[in-house]
RODO-2510 file (C-alpha; in nm, 4 decimals, decimal comma):
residues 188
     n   res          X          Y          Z
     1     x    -5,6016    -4,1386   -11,1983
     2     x    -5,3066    -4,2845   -11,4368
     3     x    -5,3466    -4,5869   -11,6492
     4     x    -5,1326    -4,8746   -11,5551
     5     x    -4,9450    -5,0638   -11,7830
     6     x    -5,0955    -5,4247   -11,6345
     7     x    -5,4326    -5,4285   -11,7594
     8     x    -5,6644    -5,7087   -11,5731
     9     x    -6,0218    -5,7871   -11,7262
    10     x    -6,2385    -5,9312   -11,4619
    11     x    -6,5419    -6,1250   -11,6518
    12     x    -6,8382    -6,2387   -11,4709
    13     x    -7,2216    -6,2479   -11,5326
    14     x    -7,4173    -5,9737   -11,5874
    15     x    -7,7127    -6,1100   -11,4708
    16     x    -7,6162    -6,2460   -11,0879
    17     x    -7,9505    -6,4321   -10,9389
    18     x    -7,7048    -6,7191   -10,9353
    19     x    -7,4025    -6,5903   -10,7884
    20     x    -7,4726    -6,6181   -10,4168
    21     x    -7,4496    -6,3998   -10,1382
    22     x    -7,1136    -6,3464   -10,1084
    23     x    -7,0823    -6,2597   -10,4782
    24     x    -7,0876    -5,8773   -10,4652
    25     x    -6,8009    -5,8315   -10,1745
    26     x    -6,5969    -6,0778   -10,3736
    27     x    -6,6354    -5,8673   -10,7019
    28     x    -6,6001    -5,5341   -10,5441
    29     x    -6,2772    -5,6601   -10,3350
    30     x    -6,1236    -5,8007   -10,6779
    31     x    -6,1678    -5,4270   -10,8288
    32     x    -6,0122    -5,3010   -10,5002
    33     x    -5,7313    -5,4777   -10,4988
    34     x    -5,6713    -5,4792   -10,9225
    35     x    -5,5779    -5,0725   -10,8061
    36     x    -5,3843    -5,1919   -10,4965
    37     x    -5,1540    -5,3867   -10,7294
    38     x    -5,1628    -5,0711   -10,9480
    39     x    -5,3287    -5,2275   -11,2414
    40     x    -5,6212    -5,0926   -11,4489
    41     x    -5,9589    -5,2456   -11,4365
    42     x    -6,1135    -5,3555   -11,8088
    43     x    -6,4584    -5,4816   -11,8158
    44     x    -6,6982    -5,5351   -12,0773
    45     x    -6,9193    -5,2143   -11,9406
    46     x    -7,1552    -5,4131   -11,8362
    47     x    -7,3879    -5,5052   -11,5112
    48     x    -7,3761    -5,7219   -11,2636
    49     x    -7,0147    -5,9169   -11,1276
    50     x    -6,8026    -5,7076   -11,3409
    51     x    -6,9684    -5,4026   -11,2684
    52     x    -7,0025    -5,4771   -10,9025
    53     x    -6,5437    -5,4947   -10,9474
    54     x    -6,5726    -5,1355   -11,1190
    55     x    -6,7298    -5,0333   -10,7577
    56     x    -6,4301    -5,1310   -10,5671
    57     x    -6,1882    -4,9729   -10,7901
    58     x    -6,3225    -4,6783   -10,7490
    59     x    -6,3709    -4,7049   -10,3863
    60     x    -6,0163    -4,6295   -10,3937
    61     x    -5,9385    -4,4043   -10,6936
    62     x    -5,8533    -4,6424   -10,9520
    63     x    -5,8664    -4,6549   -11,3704
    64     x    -6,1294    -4,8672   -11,4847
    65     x    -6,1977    -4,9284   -11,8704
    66     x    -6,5202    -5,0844   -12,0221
    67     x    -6,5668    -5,2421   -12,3700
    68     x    -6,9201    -5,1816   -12,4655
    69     x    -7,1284    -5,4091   -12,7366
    70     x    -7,2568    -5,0817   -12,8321
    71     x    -7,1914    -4,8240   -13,0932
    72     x    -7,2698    -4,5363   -12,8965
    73     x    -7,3385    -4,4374   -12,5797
    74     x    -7,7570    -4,4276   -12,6464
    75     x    -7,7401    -4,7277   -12,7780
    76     x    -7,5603    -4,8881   -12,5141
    77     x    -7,7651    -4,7140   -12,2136
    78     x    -8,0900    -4,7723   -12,4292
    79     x    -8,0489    -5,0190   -12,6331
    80     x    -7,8184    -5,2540   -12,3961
    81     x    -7,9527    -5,1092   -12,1121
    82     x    -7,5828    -5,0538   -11,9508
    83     x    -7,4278    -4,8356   -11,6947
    84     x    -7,1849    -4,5729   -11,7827
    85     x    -7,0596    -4,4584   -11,4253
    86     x    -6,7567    -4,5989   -11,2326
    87     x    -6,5675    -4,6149   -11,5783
    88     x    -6,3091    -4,3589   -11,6495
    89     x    -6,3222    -4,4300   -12,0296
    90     x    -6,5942    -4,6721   -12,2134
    91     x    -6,4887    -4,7810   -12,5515
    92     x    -6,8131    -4,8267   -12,8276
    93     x    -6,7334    -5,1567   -13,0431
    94     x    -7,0277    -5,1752   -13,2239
    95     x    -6,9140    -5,5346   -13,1938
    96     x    -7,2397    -5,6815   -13,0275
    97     x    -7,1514    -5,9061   -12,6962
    98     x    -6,9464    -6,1685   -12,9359
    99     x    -6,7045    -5,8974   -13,0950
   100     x    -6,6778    -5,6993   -12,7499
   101     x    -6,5555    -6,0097   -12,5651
   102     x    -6,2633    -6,0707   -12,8338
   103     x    -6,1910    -5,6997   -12,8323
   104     x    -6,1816    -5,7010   -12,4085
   105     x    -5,9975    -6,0171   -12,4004
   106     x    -5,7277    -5,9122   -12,6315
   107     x    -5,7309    -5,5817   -12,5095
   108     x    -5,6349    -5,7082   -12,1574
   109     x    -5,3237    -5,8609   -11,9938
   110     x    -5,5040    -6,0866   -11,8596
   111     x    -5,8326    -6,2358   -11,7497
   112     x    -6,0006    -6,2745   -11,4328
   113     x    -6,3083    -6,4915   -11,4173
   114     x    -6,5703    -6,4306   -11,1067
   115     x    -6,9259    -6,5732   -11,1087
   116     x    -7,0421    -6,6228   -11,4564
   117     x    -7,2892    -6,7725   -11,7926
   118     x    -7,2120    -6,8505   -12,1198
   119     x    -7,0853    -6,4969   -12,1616
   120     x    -6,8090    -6,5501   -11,9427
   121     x    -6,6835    -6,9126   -12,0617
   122     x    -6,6956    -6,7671   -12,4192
   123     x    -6,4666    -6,4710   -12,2267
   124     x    -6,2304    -6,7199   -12,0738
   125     x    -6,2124    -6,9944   -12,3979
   126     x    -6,0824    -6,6855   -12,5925
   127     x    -5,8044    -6,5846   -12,2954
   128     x    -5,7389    -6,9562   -12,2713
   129     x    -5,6945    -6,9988   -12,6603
   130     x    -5,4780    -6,6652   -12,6684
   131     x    -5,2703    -6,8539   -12,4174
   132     x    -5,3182    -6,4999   -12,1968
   133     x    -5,2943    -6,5633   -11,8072
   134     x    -5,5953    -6,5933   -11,6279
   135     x    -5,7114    -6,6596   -11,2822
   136     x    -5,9826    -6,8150   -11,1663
   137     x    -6,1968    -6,7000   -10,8316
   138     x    -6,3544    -6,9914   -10,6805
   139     x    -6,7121    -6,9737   -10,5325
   140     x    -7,0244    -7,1200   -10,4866
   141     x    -7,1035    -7,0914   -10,8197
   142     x    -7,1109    -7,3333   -11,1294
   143     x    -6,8735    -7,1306   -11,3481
   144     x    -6,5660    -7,2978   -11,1904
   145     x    -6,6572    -7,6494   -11,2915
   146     x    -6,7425    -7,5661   -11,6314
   147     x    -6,3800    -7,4066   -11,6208
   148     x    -6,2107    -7,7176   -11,5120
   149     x    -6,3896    -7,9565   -11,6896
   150     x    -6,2571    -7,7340   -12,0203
   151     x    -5,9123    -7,7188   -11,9066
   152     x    -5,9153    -8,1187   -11,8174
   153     x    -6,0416    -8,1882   -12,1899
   154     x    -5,9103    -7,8739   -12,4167
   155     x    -5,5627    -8,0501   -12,4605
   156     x    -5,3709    -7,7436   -12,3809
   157     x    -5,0956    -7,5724   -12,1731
   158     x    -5,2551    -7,4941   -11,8274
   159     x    -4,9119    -7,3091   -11,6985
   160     x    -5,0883    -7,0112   -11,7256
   161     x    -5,3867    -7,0598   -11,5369
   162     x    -5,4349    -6,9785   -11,1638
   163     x    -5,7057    -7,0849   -10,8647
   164     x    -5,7909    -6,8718   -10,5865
   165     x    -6,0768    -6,8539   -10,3315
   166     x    -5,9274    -6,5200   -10,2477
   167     x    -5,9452    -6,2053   -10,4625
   168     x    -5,5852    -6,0605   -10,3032
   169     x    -5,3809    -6,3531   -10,3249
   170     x    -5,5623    -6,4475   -10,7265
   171     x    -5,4765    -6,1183   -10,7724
   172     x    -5,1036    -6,1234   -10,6772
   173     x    -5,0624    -6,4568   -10,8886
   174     x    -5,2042    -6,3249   -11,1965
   175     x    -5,0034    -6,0187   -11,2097
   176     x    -4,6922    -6,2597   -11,1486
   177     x    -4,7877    -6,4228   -11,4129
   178     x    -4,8173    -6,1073   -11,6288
   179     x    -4,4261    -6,0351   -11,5650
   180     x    -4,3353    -6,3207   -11,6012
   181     x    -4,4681    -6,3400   -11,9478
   182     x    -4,4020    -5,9705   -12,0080
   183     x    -4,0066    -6,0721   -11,9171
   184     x    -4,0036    -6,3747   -12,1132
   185     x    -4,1264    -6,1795   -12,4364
   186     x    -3,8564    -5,8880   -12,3672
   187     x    -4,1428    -5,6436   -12,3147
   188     x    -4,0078    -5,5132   -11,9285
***
């Protein structure tokens, strides 16, 4: 396992009664093909969509980060109650959920946003503010329309922002965007 230089944070809810049915292939197939594209996985260690995305990368071998709340690892299996396997490396913040999603969001290259809560907006508004690229996966759940309805009203730049009902082709547009921007700032 090597660390890729593109590092893609896929957000999504932890807690997934709303998510649908299709939810959990979706996840695990945007984790799968984050290593096909020879990226590393971030998450923010949690359950649930993002966890579900940690599944598929490993399904074939790939690096996958998480960005715990936590200040240890007891506190974040006992207190957090959060997994610790299909991560090759879990970072302790100490941050609580508010400071882990800055750290995760800055931490990444860009964003990915799957089914998701508040947790998840607050994980894309901070992307979206950073002016980071970020792709959306569109599904039958609410978290896309709360998404547009901020980009229609936030007043900014939306060049960086990318739909996709499919997790290989929202995947191949988001790491465009990543060289693009990496190019632009001299950084490849």
């Amino acid at each position: 396992m090597k660390l890729s230089n593109i590092k893609i944070c896929v957000s999504g809810a932890a807690e997934t009664s709303h998510c649908g049915k299709e939810a959990y292939e979706r996840a695990k197939e945007l984790g799968r093909e984050i290593v096909r594209q020879k990226a590393t996985l971030l998450t923010g260690a949690t359950t649930g969509f993002p966890y579900w995305a940690t599944i598929g990368a490993k399904e074939l071998n790939g690096a996958s980060v998480g960005i715990s709340p936590a200040s240890s690892e007891a506190e974040h299996i006992h207190a957090y109650k959060l997994p610790i396997n299909n991560m090759d490396l879990i970072i302790y913040t100490g941050f609580g959920f508010s400071g882990r999603n800055l750290m995760l969001t800055r931490s990444a290259d860009a964003v990915i946003v799957g089914c998701g809560r508040v947790g998840t907006i607050n994980e894309f508004t901070i992307a979206y503010e950073d002016g980071k690229p970020i792709g959306v996966l569109e599904g039958d759940w609410s978290a896309d329309e709360v998404i547009k309805m901020i980009i229609e009203k936030g007043n900014r730049p939306t060049t960086n922002i990318v739909f996709d009902k499919d997790p290989k082709r929202l995947v191949e547009k988001v790491i465009e965007l990543v060289v693009r921007g990496k190019k632009v700032h001299g950084e490849i």
